[in-house]
N, C-alpha and C positions, 0 to 999 in steps of 0.2 A: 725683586726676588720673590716675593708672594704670589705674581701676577704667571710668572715663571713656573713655580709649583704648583701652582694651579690647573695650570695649561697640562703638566705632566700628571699630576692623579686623574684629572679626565681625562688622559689619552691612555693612563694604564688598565689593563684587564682587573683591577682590584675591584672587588663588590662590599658594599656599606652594608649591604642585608638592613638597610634601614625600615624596609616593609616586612620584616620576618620576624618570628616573634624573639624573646628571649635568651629562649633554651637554644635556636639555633644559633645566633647570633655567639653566647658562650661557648658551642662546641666547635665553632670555625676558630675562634682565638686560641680554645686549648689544643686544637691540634696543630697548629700554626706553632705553637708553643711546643707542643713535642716535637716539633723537627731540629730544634737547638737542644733533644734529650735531656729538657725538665720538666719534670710534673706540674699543673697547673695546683700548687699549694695556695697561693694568695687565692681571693677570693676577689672576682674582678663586680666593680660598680663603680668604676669614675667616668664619667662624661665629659662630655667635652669643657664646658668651664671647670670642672675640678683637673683635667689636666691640666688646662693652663692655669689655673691657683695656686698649683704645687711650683711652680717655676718664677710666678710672679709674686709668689708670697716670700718664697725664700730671697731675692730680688729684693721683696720690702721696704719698695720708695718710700712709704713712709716712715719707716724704720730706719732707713739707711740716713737720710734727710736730717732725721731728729740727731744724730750722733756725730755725720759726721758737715753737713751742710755750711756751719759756722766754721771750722776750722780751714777748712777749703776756701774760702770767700779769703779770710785773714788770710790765707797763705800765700794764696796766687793771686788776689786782687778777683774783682768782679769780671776776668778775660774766663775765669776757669768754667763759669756759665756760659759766657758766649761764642769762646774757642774751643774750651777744652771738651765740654758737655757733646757737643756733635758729633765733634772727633770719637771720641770715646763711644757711642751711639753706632756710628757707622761701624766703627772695627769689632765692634761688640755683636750686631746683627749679620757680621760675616760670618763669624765665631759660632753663632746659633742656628745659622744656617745650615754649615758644614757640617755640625753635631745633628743637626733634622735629619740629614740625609742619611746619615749611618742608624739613629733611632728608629727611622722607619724601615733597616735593612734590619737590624737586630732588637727587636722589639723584647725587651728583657729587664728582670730586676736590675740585674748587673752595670746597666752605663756603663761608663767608661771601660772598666774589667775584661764583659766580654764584648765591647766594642772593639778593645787592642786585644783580646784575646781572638775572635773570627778572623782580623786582617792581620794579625801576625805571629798567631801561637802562643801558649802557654805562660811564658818566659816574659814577653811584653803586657800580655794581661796583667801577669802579678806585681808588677812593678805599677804598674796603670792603676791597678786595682786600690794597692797599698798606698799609694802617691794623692789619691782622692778622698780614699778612706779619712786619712789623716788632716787633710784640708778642710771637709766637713765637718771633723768633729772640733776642729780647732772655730773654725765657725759656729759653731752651735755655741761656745766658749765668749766669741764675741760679743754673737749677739745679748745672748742671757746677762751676761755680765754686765753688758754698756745699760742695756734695757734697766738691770735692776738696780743703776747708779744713779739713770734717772728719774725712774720710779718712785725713788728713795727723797731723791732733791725734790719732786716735784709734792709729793705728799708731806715732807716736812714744813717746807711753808704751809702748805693748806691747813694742816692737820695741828702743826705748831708742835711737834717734839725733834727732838736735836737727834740729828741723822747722827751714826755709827759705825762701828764695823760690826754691832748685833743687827742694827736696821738692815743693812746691805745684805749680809748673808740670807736675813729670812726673807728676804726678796728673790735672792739667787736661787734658796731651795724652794720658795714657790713657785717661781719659775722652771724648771728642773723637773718636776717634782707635776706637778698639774701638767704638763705637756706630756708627758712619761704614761702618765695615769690615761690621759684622754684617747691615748692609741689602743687601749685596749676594748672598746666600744664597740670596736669593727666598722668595714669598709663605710658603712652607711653615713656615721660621724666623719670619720674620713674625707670623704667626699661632702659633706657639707660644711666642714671647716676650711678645707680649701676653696668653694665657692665663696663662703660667706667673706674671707682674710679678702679674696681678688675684690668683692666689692665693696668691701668697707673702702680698704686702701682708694680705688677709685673715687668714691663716695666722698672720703674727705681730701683729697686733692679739691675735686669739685669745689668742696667748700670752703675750703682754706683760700681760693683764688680768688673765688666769689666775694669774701668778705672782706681780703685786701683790693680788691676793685672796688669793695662799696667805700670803706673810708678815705684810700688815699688816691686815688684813680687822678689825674694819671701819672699818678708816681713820686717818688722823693727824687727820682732821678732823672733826666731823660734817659730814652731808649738807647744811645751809641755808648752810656756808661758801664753796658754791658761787656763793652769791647777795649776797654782800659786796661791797660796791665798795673798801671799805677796808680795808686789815688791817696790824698795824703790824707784822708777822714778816717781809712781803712788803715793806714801804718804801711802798706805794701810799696816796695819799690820797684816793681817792673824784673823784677831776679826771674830768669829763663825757669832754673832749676825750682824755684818758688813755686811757680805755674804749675813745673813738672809734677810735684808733690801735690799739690792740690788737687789736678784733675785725676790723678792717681786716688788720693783719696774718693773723688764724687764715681770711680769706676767700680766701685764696692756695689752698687744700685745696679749694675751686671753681672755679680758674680751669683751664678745657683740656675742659668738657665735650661740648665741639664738636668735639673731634678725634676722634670714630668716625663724624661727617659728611666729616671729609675722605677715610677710607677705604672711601667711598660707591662708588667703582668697580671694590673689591677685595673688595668683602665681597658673598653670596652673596646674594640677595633684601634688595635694601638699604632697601628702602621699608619693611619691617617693623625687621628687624634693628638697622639703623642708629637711626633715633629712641628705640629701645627701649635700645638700650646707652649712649648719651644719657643719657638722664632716669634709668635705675636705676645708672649709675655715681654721679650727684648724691646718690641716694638712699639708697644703699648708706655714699657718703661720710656723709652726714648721721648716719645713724644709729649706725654705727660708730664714727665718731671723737667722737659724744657722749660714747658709753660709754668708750671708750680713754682721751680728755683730762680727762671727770670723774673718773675711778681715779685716774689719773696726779696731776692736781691736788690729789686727796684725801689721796693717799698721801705728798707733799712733805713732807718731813720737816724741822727745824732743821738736822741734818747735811750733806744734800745744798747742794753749793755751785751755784747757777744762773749767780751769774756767773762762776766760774770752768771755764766750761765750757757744752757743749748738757747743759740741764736734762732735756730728753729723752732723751739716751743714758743719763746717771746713771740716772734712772731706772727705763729699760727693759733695763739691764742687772744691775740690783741685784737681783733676784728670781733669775736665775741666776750663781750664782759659777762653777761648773763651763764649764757650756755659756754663760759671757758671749760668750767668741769667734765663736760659732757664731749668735748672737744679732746679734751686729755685724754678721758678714760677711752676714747675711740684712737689715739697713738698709743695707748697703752697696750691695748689688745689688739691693733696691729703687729706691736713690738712679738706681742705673745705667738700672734701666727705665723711669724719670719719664724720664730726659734721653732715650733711645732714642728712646721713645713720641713727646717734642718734636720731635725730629729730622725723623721718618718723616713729622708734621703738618707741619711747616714747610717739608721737601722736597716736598709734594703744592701746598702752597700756590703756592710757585714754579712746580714744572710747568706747573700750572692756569692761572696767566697768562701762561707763555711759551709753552703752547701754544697761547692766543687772540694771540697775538704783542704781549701787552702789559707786557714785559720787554724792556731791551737786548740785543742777540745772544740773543734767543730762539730760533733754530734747534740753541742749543747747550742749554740747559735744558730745553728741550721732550725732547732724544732719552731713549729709553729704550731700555736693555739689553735685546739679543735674548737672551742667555742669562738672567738673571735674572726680564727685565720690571720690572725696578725703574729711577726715572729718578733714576739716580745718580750723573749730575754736576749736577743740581739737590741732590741730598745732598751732593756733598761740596762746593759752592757755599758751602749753609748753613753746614755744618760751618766752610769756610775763614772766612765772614765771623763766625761765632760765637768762634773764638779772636781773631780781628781788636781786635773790640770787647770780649773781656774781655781782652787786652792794654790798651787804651784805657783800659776802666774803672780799671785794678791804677793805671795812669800817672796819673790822676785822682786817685785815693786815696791814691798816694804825694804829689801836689802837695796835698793837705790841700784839695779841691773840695770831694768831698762824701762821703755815703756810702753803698759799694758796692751794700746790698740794701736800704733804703730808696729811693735812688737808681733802683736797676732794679725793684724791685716796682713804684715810682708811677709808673714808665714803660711797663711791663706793665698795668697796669690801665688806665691812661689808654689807650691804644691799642688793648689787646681789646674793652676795655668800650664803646668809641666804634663801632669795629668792627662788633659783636654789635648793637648798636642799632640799626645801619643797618637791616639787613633786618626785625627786628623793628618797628622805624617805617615802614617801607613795607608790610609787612603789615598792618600799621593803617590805612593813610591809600590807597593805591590797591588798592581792595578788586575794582575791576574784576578787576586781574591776577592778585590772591589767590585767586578765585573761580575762575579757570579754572584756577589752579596745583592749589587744595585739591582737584579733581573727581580727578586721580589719587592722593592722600594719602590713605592707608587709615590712618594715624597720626594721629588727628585729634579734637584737645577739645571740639567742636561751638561751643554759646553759649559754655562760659567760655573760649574761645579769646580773644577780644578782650579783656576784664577782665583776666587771666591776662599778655597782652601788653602791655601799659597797664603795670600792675603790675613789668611787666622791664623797662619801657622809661626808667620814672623809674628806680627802682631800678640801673641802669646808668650813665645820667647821674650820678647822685647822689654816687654812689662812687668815679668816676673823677675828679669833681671833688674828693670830701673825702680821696683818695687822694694828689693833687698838694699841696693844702692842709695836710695833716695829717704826709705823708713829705719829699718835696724838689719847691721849686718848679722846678727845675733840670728837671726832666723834662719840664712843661710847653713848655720852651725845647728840648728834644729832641724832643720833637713838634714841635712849632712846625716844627722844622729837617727833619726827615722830611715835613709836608705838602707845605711850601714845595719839595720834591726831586721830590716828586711830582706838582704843581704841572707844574712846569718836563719832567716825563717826559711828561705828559699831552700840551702843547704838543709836543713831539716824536714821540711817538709813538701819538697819538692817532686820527688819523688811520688806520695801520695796522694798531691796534686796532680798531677799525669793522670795518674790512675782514676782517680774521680772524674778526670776530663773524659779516657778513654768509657769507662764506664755509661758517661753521658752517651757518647757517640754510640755505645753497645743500643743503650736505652731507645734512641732515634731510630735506628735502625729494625730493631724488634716492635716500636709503635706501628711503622706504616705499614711490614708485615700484618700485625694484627688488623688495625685499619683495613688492608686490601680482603684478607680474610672472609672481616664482617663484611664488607661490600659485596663481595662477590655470592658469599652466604644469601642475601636479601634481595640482591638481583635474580636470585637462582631458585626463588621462591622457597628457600629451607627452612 
């Protein structure tokens, strides 16, 4: 698929301006940008590692590993590394793929929104829009949360005071709370917090494998135990639907690979950039966390206790006894740049529609900091409703509902994954508007575009369904209650979405007059 892409950005007329200076460079993005009639408000300086940081942080194999790695193992046996992990790899990089190829047709805050919004009007954006919006923030919920349960366990022992429900929470709001804070820096912090998360996370992969090669090489187990559905050290009996649940769980390590198309108006030549930090964030995860989670699984020893603790920190901290602290505090602030990385997607998300004015009080979500260029009461929007709802959730779990990240996983996946299909099925099915999007997408699979789509499209459905089925029907009922909300915003403010839409198009249209104007002006020596 890369070799594919490749082939197609040097056979398209698109120019890198990689020998030009700055300022041109920015005013080819912003006018690129005004042909979708929005004003270049963000403030672009992501390169190319902070686009892909933003996709591979949220992604956060080390983060995802730490929470949910043990549970997966226990559930489906040691098959869910060596069956399930590929499986999942493959449909996941089809999924990223397909999404490339529209990011580089609609290079925009928006994602999803105006991706279903170009290929199928108004009406499919806002549900697209509102369907992801809600998936992100429920994820930012996730992560902050699991992150500050471990946080919590893990400095208790160290530290030696009895964890709480006051320890937890002043975890969750420093978490919360220091991510919130740090967006307001501007683009510069931005972009070196998403380089910095990509190569920590890599960084301690490296190490983590490194260290279990150096003490137990080669292995507590042989190699084919990867390919066991049963094994009676582990408890698992070989259960189909076991499996299912597990690699469903390790499928969490690809969800977010859309968030370097939300940073489409911040990052520097985003038709190439953006699609490419996409697909090789997917790719990178694939590949890595094979090798990471097969060691890791290998090396599982009788000793190590899984449930008495994340299986994943035992682990990755046994190889170092010295530098365990040091080790930690590097999944720590891992964990920190998954949730950051979610923040900064789910604050663009919101802008995006309160700047087409399809958000309540969008005049207030829309603005964006003049000192910054960051729209950060759309951040701290998210932020406030992200403790909201994992107050709500903690209340839930104390009333014995349901549970916490089962619970928010199959609401996370139901919701992106619906999301994500949107535009990928109107990619498929109104090939008219595809055809004029794909003429400026230099990011572009040719023939296996459609196969390739197909392929994400079941593959999405499928998941989101065996996600509610297999974790908590309870979240189907939370969707349910999110459409229905949406539903009812539509009726109200649909209307003035149109309008905001139309007004964009007014906007587009009045740029490239201007635009011809000056041209002709400077050509005509005036």
């Amino acid at each position: 698929m890369a070799a594919l892409a490749e082939r197609r950005v040097r056979a398209s007329r698109h120019l890198t301006l990689g020998d030009q200076t700055e300022y041109v460079r920015w005013m080819r993005d912003k006018h690129d940008l005004n042909r979708f009639g929005l004003a270049q408000q963000l403030r672009r300086g992501l390169g190319g590692l902070s686009s892909f940081g933003a996709s591979f942080n949220v992604m956060s194999l080390i983060g995802s590993s730490a929470v949910l790695f043990g549970p997966a193992l226990m559930l489906g046996g040691p098959a869910v590394i060596g069956y399930g992990w590929p499986i999942v790899a493959l449909f996941s990089l089809a999924v990223c793929a397909s999404q490339a190829e529209i990011a580089s047709a609609v290079p925009t805050a928006g994602g999803c929104y105006h991706w279903a919004a170009a290929l199928g009007g108004r009406r499919w954006g806002w549900y697209a829009g509102w369907l992801h919006l809600s998936g992100y923030g429920a994820l930012l919920v996730l992560v902050n949360v699991t992150a500050a349960g471990l946080l919590d366990a893990y400095a208790s022992q160290r530290f030696g005071y009895s964890p709480g429900a006051l320890t937890f929470w002043s975890w969750t709001l420093a978490l919360f709370g220091t991510q919130a804070a740090a967006h307001h820096a501007g683009i510069r912090l931005l972009a070196a917090v998403h380089a910095a998360g990509a190569w920590l996370q890599a960084l301690l992969a490296v190490a983590i494998i490194a260290g279990l090669v150096w003490i137990v090489w080669p292995g507590t187990y042989p190699a084919d135990w990867l390919y066991r559905f049963d094994n009676s050290v582990l408890g698992t009996e070989g259960d189909l639907w076991a499996f299912a649940a597990g690699t469903l769980l390790l499928m969490r390590a690809f969800i977010g690979g859309d968030a370097a198309g939300h940073a489409g108006e911040e990052t520097v030549d985003p038709r190439i950039r953006v699609p490419w930090g996409m697909f090789l964030s997917a790719a990178y995860v694939a590949v890595i966390g094979f090798v990471l989670l097969a060691f890791m699984a290998l090396s599982w020893g009788a000793g190590t206790d899984a449930a008495g603790g994340s299986l994943f920190l035992q682990l990755a901290l046994a190889p170092w006894k010295a530098a365990g602290p040091v080790v930690a505090a590097g999944i720590a602030l891992a964990l920190w740049f998954s949730g950051f990385a979610v923040l900064g997607t789910a604050s663009r998300s919101l802008f995006a529609l309160a700047r087409d004015q399809a958000a309540p009080r969008s005049f207030l979500w829309a603005q964006v900091s003049a000192k910054s260029h960051m729209p950060v009461r759309a951040i701290w929007l998210v932020t406030a409703a992200g403790l909201t709802c994992a107050v709500l959730l903690d209340t839930a779990v104390w009333l014995q509902r349901l549970s916490p990240v089962s619970f928010t996983l199959a609401f996370v996946m139901l919701c992106l994954h619906i999301a994500y299909a949107i535009p990928i099925g109107l990619k498929l099915t109104r090939r008219d508007r595809w055809s004029r999007l794909e003429a400026d997408a230099p990011w572009r699979l040719g023939g296996w575009g459609k196969p390739l789509g197909w392929i994400a499209f079941v593959w999405l459905l499928l998941t989101a369904a065996a996600a509610v089925y297999l974790f908590s029907v309870w979240a189907a009922a939370a969707a349910a209650i999110i459409v229905l909300v949406v539903i009812i915003m539509d009726f109200r403010y649909g209307k003035r979405h149109k309008e905001g839409l139309e007004n964009a198009s007014r906007r587009t249209r009045d740029e490239i007059i201007r635009m011809e104007r000056t041209y002709r002006r400077r050509m005509s020596g005036k």
